[in-house]
C-alpha positions in Angstrom: 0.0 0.0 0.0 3.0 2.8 1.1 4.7 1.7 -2.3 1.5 2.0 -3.7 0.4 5.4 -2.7 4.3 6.8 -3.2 4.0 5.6 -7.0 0.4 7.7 -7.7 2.0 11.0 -6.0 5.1 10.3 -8.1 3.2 9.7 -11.1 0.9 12.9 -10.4 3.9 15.1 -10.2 5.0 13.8 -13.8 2.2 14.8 -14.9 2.0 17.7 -13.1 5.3 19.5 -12.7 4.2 23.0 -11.8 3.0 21.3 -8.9 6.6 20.5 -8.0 7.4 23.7 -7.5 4.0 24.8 -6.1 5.0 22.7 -3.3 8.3 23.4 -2.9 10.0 20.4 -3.9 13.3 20.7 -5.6 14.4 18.7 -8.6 14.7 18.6 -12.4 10.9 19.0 -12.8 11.0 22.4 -12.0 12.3 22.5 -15.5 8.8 21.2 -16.8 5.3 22.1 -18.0 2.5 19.7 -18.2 2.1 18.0 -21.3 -0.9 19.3 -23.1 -1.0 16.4 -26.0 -3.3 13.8 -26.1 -3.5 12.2 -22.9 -4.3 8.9 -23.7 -0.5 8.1 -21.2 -2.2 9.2 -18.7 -5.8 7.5 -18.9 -3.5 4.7 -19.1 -1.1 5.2 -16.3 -4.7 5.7 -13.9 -6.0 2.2 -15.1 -2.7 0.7 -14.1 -2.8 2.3 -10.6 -5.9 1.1 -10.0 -6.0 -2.2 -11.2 -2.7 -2.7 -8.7 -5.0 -1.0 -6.0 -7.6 -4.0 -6.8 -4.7 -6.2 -5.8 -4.0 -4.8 -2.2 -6.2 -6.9 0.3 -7.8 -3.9 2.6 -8.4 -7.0 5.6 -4.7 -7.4 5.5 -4.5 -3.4 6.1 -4.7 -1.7 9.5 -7.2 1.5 9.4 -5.5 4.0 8.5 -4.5 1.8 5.4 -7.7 1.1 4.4 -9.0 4.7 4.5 -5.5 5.3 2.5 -6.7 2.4 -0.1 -10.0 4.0 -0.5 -8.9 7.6 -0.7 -6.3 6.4 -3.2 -8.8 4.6 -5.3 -11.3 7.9 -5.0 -8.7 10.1 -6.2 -7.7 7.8 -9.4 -11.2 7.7 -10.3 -11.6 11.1 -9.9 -9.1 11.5 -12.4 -10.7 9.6 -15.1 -13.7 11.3 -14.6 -12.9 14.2 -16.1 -12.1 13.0 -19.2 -15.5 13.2 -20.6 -15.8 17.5 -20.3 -12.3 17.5 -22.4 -11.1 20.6 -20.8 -7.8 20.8 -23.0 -9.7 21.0 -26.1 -11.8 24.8 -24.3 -10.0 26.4 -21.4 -9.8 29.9 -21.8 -9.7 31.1 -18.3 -8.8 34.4 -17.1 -8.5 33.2 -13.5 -6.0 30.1 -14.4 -4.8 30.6 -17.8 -0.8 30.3 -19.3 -1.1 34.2 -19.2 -1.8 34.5 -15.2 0.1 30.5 -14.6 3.4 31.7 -15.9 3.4 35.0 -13.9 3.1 32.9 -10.9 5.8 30.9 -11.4 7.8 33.6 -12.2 7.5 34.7 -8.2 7.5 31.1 -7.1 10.1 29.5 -9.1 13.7 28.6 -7.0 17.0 30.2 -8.4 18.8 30.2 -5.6 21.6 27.7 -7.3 22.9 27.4 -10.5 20.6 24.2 -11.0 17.6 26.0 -10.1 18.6 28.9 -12.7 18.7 26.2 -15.7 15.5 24.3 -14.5 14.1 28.1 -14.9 15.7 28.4 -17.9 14.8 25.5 -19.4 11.2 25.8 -18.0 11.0 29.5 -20.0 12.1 27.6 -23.2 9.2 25.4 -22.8 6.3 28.4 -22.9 6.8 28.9 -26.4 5.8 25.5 -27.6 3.3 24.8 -24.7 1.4 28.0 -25.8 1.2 26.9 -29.6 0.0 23.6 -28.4 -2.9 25.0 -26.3 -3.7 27.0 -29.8 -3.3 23.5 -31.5 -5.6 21.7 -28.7 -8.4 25.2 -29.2 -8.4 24.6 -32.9 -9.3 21.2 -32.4 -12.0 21.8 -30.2 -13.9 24.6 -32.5 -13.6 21.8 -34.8 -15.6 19.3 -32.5 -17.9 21.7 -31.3 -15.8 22.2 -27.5 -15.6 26.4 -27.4 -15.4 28.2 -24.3 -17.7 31.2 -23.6 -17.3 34.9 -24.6 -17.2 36.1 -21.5 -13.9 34.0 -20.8 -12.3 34.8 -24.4 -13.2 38.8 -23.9 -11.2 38.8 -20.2 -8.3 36.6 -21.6 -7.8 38.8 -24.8 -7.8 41.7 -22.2 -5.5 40.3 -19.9 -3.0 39.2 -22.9 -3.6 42.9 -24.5 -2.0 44.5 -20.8 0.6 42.0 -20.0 1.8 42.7 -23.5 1.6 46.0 -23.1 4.3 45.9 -21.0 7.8 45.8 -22.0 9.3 42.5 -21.8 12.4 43.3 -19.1 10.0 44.8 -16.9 7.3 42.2 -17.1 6.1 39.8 -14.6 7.5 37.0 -16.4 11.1 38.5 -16.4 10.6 38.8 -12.4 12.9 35.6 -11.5 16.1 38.0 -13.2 15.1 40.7 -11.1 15.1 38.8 -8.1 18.8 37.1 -8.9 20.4 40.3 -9.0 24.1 39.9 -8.4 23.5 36.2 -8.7 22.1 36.6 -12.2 24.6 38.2 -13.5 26.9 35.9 -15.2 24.3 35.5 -18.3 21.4 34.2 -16.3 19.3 37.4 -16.3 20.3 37.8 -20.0 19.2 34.8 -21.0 15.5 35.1 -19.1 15.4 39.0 -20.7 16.1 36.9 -24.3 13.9 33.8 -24.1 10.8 36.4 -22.9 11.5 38.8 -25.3 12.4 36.2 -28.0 10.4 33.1 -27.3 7.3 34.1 -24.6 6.1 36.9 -26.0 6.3 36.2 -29.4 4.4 33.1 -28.1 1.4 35.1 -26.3 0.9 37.6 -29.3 -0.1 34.6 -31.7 -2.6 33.4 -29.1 -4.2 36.6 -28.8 -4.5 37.1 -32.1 -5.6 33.1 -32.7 -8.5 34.5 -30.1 -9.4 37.7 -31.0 -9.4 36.8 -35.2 -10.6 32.6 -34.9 -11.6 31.9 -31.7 -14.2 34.7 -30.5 -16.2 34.8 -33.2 -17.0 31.2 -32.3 -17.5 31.9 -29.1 -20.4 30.6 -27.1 -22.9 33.2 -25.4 -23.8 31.1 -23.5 -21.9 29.9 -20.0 -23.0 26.8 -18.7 -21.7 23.6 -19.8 -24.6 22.4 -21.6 -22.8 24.6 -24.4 -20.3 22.1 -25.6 -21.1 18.2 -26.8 -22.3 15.7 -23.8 -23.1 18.4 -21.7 -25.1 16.7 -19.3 -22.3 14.0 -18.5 -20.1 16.7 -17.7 -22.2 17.7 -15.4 -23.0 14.4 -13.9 -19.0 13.7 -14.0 -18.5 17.2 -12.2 -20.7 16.7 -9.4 -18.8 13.3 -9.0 -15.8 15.0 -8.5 -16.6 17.6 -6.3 -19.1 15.8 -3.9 -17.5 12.3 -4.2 -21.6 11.3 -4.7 -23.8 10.0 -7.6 -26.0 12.7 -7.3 -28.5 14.3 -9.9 -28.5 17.7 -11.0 -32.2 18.0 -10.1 -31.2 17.1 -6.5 -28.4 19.2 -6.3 -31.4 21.8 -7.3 -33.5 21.0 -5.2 -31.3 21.9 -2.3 -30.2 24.3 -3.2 -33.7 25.9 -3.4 -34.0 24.6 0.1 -31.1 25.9 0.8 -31.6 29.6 -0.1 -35.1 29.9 1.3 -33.4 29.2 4.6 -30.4 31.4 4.0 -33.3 34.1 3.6 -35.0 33.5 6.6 -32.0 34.2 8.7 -30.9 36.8 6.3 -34.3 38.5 7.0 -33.6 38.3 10.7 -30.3 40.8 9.9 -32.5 43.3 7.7 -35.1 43.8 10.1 -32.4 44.3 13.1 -30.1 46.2 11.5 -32.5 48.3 8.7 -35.9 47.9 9.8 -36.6 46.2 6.6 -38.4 43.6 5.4 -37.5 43.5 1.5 -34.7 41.6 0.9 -34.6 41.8 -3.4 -34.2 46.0 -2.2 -31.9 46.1 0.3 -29.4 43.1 -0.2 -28.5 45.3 -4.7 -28.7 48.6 -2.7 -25.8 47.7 0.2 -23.0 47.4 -2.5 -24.0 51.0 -4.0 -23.2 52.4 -0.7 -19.9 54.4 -0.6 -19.9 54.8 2.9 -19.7 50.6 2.8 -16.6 50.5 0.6 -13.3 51.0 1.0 -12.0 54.5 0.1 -8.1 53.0 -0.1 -6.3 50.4 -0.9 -4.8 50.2 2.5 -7.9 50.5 3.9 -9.0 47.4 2.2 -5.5 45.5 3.2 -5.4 46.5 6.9 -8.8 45.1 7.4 -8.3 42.3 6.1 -5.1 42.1 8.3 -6.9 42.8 11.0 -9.6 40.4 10.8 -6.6 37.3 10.5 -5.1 39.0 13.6 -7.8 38.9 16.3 -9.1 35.6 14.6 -5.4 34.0 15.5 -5.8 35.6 19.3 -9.2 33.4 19.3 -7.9 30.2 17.9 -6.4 28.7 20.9 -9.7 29.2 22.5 -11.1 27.1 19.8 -9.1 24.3 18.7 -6.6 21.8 20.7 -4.5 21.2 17.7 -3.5 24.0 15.4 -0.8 24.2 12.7 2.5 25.1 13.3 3.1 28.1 11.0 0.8 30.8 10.8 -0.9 32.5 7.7 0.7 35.3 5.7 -1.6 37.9 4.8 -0.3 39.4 1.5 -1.9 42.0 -1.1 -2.5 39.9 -4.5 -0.2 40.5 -7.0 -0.9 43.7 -10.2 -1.1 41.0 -12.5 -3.8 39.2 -12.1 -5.5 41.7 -9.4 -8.5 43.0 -12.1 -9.7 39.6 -13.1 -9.1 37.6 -10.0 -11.4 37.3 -6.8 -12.1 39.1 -3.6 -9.2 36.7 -1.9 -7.6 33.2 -1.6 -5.4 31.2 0.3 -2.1 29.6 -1.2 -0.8 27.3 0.8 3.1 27.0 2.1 5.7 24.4 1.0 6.0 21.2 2.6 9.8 22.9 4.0 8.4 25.9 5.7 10.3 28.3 3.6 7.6 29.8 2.1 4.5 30.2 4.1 0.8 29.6 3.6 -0.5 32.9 1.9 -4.0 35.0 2.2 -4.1 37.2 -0.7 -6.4 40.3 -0.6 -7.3 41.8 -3.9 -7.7 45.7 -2.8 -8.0 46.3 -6.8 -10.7 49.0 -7.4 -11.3 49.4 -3.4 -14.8 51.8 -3.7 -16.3 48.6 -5.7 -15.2 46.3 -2.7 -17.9 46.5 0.5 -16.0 46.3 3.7 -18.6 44.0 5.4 -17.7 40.9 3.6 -13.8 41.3 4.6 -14.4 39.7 7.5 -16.4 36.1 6.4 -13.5 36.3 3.7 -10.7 36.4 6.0 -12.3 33.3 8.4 -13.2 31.6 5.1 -9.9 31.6 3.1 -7.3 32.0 5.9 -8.3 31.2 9.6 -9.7 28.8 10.8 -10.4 28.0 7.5 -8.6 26.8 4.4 -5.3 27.9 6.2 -6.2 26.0 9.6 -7.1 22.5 7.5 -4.5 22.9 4.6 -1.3 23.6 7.6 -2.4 20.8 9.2 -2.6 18.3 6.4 1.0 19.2 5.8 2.0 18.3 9.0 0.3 14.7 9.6 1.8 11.7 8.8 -0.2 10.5 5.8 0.9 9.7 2.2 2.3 12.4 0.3 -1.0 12.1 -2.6 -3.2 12.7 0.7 -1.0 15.5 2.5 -0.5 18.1 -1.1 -3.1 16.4 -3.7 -5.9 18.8 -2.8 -9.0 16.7 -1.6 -12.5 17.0 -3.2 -14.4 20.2 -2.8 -16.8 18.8 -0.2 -14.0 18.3 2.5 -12.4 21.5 1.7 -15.0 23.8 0.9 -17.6 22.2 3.9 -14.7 22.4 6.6 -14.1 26.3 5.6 -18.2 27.1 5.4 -18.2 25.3 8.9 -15.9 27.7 10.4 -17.7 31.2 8.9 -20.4 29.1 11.6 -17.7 28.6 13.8 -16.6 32.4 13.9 -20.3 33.5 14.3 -20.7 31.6 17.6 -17.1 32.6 19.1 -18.5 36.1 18.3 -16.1 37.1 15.9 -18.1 39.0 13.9 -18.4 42.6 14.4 -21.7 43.5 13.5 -25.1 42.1 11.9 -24.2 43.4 8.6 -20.7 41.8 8.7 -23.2 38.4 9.6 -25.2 39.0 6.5 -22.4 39.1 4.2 -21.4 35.6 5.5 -25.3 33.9 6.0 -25.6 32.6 2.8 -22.8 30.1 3.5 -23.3 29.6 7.0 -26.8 27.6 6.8 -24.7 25.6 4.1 -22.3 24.9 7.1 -25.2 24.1 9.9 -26.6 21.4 7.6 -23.7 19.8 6.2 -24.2 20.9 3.0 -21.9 22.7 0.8 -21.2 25.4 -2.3 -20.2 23.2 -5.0 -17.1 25.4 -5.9 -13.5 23.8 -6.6 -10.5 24.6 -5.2 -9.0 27.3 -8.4 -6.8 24.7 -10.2 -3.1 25.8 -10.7 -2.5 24.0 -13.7 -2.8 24.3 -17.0 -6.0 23.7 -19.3 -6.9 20.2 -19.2 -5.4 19.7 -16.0 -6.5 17.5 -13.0 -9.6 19.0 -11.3 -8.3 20.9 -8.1 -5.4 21.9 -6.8 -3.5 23.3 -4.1 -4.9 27.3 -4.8 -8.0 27.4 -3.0 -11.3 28.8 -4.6 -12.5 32.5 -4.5 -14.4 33.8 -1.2 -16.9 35.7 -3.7 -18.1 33.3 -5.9 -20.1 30.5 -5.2 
């Protein structure tokens, strides 16, 4: 089973080399990018794993082995179950694109030895080719009928049209020969100016203009997945993965109607405490339109989202007898992907400590951005949620696939709505209306229900579903 479990995490990190380096682990795939061809390997590879998991007798197992058998099992079939929605052949994503992924591993990638400066190196070379192959993979799916939504396409052009804006020394994706300095100097730095300005951005321009001449004309108007062939299996196959249950879509509807007539209820309770009102569809549009319940700064919008982490970590102790043994960073999100990206998230650490787990506050635009939802976002995404479970799973001794591979969305999602509950009982909440912003997830929490919202991937289109970057506080 331990040789087992060792081989799937190896074999994810083959597949998945950013991940590497998400996590902090050193080694030559830190020079890689996931394959975006065909991945008929890796259907393959899956199959094998489980058929040797069909092999392991679970009676022979102690517990902890068997739950490891069975999560190991989940996970693989997880997997597979995304190949039906095809996701290579339609991502366009302005939240995890190649034009936000490779800006992130600009400020994440190690150079701190001349090994680590060629993986980089080599890693740069790579963007080139993996860009034309995502173009390749697009083509082929407006040939099959697989096209992502305007919406999507219109953000992504945008995004491309600023990052190129930019000259290539200064951009975001020459950041790593900035940070060498001295260390950079004999021909490193040169060489990451040359293969950005050479190879990268030469790269980007021909997939904006394969999406603003081909591909957005094509475009669907229409979101949902019910836009692209077998639809309705996607959806089945995503409600597999995120809940880990063979429920229907109608069920799913169902409560969520149930669901939101109660979040009303004690949503109503707020409005009539707090505005002496008893019309929801009025008040709940009008709040946001309030400038005197936005931030006026950018600072402003940090520091209280600072804040919030701070007297939440003072409380903790109170709460909880075991708690992780680093504590949360809280970081403004970085310019370039600020204007697309969400109200926050967490990133978690690496497995060695040295860089820590991260809640990122978009203060973007801070007058659109009320102040009463900072604090539900701050419990949410850092403590005692995602940061709290995510620390923890680091630090217990369980199989590496278990400790990084992510989990579904039900674990991680449920025990982060259970502690916006959590904070409203320890009185951590500062007023009703900082309540409402978090009452339409708390019910979720109180019933053991759940949003049905991912951790935001970190990969590349066509990628595993999840991944270590956890979901947006503002979008359900």
């Amino acid at each position: 089973m331990d040789s087992l479990a060792a081989a799937y995490w190896q074999a994810e990190l083959g597949r998945f080399p950013e991940s590497a380096t998400i996590h902090g682990f050193a080694g030559p795939r830190n020079a890689r990018l996931t394959d975006l061809s065909p991945r008929a390997a890796w259907d393959a590879r899956l199959h094998e794993l489980l058929r040797a998991a069909a092999t392991v007798d679970a009676e022979r197992l102690d517990p902890a082995g068997r739950v490891n058998l069975a999560m190991l099992r989940e996970a693989a079939s997880r997997q597979l179950a995304g190949r039906i929605w095809r996701r290579e052949l339609w991502t366009v994503d302005q939240l995890n694109g190649p034009q936000v992924e490779f800006a992130t591993l600009a400020a994440l990638q190690p150079i701190g030895t001349a090994t680590e400066r060629a993986h980089l190196l080599a890693r740069w070379r790579r963007m080139g080719p993996y860009l034309d192959q995502h173009v390749k993979n697009l083509r082929t799916g407006l040939d099959s009928g697989y096209v992502a939504a305007r919406i999507n396409v219109e953000r992504v052009i945008d995004q491309l049209d600023r990052l190129l804006a930019d000259p290539p020394d200064s951009s975001a994706l020459s950041a790593p020969a900035r940070r060498a300095g001295r260390a950079g100097a004999g021909g490193f730095n040169a060489a990451v100016h040359a293969t950005v300005r050479r190879g990268i951005y030469p790269a980007l321009r021909r997939y904006r203009e394969f999406l603003r001449d081909d591909y957005l004309p094509r475009s669907r108007t229409e979101p949902g997945v019910s836009g692209i062939p077998s639809g309705a299996a996607c959806y089945r196959a995503l409600i597999r993965v995120h809940t880990s249950l063979n429920l229907s879509a109608d069920s799913i509807h169902r409560i969520g109607l149930e669901e939101v007539a109660a979040i009303r209820r004690e949503m109503l309770d707020v409005a009539r405490r707090r505005f002496h009102s008893e019309n929801l569809d009025s008040l709940l549009p009008a709040l946001p339109l309030d400038t005197g319940l936005t931030f006026a700064t950018r600072a402003e919008a940090f520091d209280t989202a600072e804040q919030a982490v701070a007297r939440m970590e003072r409380k903790l102790p109170e709460l909880f007898g075991r708690l992780p043994r680093r504590r949360v960073v809280v970081q403004e999100m970085p310019a370039f992907e600020e204007r697309d990206a969400p109200a926050a998230y967490y990133f978690p650490g690496t497995a060695d400590g040295s860089r820590p787990g991260r809640y990122l506050v978009n203060t973007y635009d801070p007058r659109q951005r009320p102040r009463y939802t900072a604090e539900v976002l701050a419990y949410h995404e850092a403590v005692p949620g995602h940061h709290v479970q995510i620390a923890l799973s680091q630090e217990l001794p369980l199989p590496d696939f278990r400790r990084y591979g992510g989990g579904s969305t039900a674990l991680v999602e449920g025990w982060a709505l259970y502690t916006e509950r959590l904070a409203d009982e320890a009185g951590m909440y500062s007023s009703d209306l900082d309540r409402i912003s978090g009452a339409s997830t708390m019910r979720c929490s109180q019933t053991g229900r759940w949003r049905c919202r991912s951790w935001r991937s970190r990969y590349r289109p066509g990628s595993r579903p999840g991944g270590p970057q956890v979901e947006s506080g503002d979008g359900a």
